[in-house]
N, C-alpha and C positions, 0 to 999 in steps of 0.2 A: 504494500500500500504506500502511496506517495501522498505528499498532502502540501499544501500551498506554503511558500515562505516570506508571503504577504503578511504586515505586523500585524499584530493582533490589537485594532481598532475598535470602537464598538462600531457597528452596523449603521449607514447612514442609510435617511430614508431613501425611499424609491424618488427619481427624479420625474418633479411636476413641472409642465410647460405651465405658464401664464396663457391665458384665455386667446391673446393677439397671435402667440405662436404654434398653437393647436390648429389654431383658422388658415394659419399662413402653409403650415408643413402639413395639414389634413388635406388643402385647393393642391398644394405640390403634387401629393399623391395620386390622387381624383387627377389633376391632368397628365401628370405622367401617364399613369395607366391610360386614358381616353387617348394619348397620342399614340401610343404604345401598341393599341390596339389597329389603328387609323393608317399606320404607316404600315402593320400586316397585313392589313387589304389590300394596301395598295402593292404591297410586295408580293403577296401571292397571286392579283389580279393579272402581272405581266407573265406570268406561266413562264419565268426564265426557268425552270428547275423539268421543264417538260423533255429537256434532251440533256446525254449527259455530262456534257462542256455547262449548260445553265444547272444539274446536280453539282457539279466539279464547284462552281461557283458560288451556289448555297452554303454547302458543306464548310469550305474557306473562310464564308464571311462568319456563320457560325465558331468556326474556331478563330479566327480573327477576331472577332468582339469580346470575346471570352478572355484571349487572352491580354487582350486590350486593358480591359475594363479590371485585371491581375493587376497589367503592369502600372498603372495609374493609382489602385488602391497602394499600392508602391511608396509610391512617386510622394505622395499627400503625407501617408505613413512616418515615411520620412524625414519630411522636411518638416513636420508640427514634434515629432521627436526628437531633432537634432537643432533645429535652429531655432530663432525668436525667444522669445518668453511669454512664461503666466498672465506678467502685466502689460505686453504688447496691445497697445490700444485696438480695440473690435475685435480685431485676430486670436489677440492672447486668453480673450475669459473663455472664446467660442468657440474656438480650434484647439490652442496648443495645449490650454489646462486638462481637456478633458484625455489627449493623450499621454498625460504626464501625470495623470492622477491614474491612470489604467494600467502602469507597471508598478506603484505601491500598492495598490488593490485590484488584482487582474478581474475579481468578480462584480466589479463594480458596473460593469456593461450589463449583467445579468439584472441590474434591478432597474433597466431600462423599460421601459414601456412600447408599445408598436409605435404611434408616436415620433419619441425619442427617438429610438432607434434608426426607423428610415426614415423621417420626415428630412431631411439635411440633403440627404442623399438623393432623391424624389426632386428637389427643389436646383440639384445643379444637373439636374439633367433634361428640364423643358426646355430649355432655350436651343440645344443644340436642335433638342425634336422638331424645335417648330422653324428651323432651318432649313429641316428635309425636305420641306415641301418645296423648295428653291430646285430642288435634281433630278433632272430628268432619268427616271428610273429606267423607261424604256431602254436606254444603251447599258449595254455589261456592267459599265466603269461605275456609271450612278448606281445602279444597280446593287453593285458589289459595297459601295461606302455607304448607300442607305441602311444597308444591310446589317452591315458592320456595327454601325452607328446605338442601330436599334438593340441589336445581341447584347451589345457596350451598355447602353442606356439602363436596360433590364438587368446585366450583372452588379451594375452601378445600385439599382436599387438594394438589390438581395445582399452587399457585401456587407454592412453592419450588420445583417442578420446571422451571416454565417458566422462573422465573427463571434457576435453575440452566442450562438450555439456551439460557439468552441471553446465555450466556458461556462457552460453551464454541466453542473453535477451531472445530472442525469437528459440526454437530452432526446428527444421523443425515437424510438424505434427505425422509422424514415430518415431521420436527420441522419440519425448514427449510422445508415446504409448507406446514406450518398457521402458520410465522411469517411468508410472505410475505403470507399473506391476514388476519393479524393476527386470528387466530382465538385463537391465543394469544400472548402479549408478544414484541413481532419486535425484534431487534436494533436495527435504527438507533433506531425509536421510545425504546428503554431507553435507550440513548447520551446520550438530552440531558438524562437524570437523573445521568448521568455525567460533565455539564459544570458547571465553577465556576460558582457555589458551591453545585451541588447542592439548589437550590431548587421546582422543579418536577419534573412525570412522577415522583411516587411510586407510584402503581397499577401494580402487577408483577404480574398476573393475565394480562390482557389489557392494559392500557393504554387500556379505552375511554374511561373516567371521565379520563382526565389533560386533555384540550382545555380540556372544560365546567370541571371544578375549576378552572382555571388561571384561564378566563378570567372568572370571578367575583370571583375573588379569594379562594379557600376557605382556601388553608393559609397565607394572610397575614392572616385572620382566624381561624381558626384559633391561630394563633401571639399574637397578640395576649390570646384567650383563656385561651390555657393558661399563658402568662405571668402572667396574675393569677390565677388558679386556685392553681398552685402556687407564686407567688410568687417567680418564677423570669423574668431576663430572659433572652431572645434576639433579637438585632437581628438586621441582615440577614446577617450573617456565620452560618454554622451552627457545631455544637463544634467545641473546637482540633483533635480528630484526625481533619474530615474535612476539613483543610486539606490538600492536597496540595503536597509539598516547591517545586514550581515554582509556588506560587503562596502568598507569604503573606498573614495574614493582611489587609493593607493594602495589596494590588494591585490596581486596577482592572482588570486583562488578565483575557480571559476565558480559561481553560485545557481544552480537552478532553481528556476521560479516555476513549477508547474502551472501548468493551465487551469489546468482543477484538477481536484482529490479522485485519485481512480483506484479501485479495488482491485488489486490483482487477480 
């Protein structure tokens, strides 16, 4: 049996939206989905998938959104982990804290609400949607990027979800089926994003994109990057608060943080 080495806090409540942000990420939702849906009629209406150069090309955009919509959850992961601050004006109470309060309490995503959860995520994905309607689907090329777009869009919503169910105790029969075949982000896989100091396996969709990014070396260029971009250093240490109490800043030991508590 493994068990969390998150401090031992009492229990904070469950997080309430205010009445303006329920309204604002419940319309995100409600149109994502209505576009969501809009842009599949119109995708299956051009019957590109009737021969199988238009299958070739389904199949593609499918696995292209997917892995898009990985390498993005990435992308966001990182940069609210590694750069800015808590008190960074707009950014820091509503992006960076909530990533930096989720490695001293990894369950703290669990006492999300649906909501919570994808409202955020729902909300930066209409604008591209309602883009689409600009691309002439009829040709391959529009075709293939509305396509893309769409897959992206839909993995965009689901990825605080999967997260979220990659840290919860027990999580429903289904869930725990599509994370063993890592269809979507399967627990152990998330774990080693949960090991000191927290430097690899940022992709929280699925986790396909974390191997290849790693072993490039993307987000230690990456890092490099963005440190002169903004002026801003980061060694290989990440910020003070995703030090965890049993491991300070100046410890070689490596410390695992599990996902959640698993029964052997």
């Amino acid at each position: 049996m493994s068990t969390s080495l998150a401090p031992n806090l009492p229990e904070p409540p469950p997080v309430h939206l205010s009445p303006a942000a329920k309204v604002m990420q419940g319309t995100a939702i409600v149109s994502m989905g209505a576009l969501l849906v809009i842009h599949a009629v119109r995708l299956v209406g051009v019957q590109h998938g009737s021969t199988t150069a238009g299958l070739a090309l389904t199949v593609g955009a499918l696995v292209a959104g997917y892995l898009f919509a990985d390498f993005m959850s990435g992308c966001v992961h990182f940069f609210f982990d590694r750069f800015l601050e808590e008190t960074t004006p707009v950014i820091g109470p509503a992006f960076v804290k909530p990533f930096r309060i989720h490695h001293t309490d990894p369950i703290d995503i669990t006492r999300h609400g649906f909501l919570p959860t994808n409202g955020s995520n729902s909300l930066v994905t209409v604008v591209p949607l309602l883009g689409l309607f600009a691309i002439d689907i009829t040709r391959a090329v529009g075709f293939f990027f509305v396509a893309v777009v769409v897959v992206a869009s839909l993995a965009t919503f689901g990825t605080n979800q999967f997260h979220k169910w990659a840290h919860e105790p027990v999580p429903h029969p289904v869930v725990a089926w599509l994370q063993r075949r890592h269809w979507i982000l399967p627990v152990d896989h998330h774990a080693i994003h949960h090991t000191w100091p927290h430097e690899a396996h940022y992709c929280i969709t699925t986790g396909w994109m974390n191997a290849f990014l790693l072993r490039v070396g993307f987000w230690k260029a990456a890092t490099r990057v963005f440190s002169v971009v903004l002026a801003e250093h980061r060694d290989a240490q990440p910020a003070p608060s995703l030090v965890p109490p049993e491991a300070p800043p100046d410890s070689s030991a490596t410390v695992v943080s599990p996902v959640r508590a698993q029964v052997a």
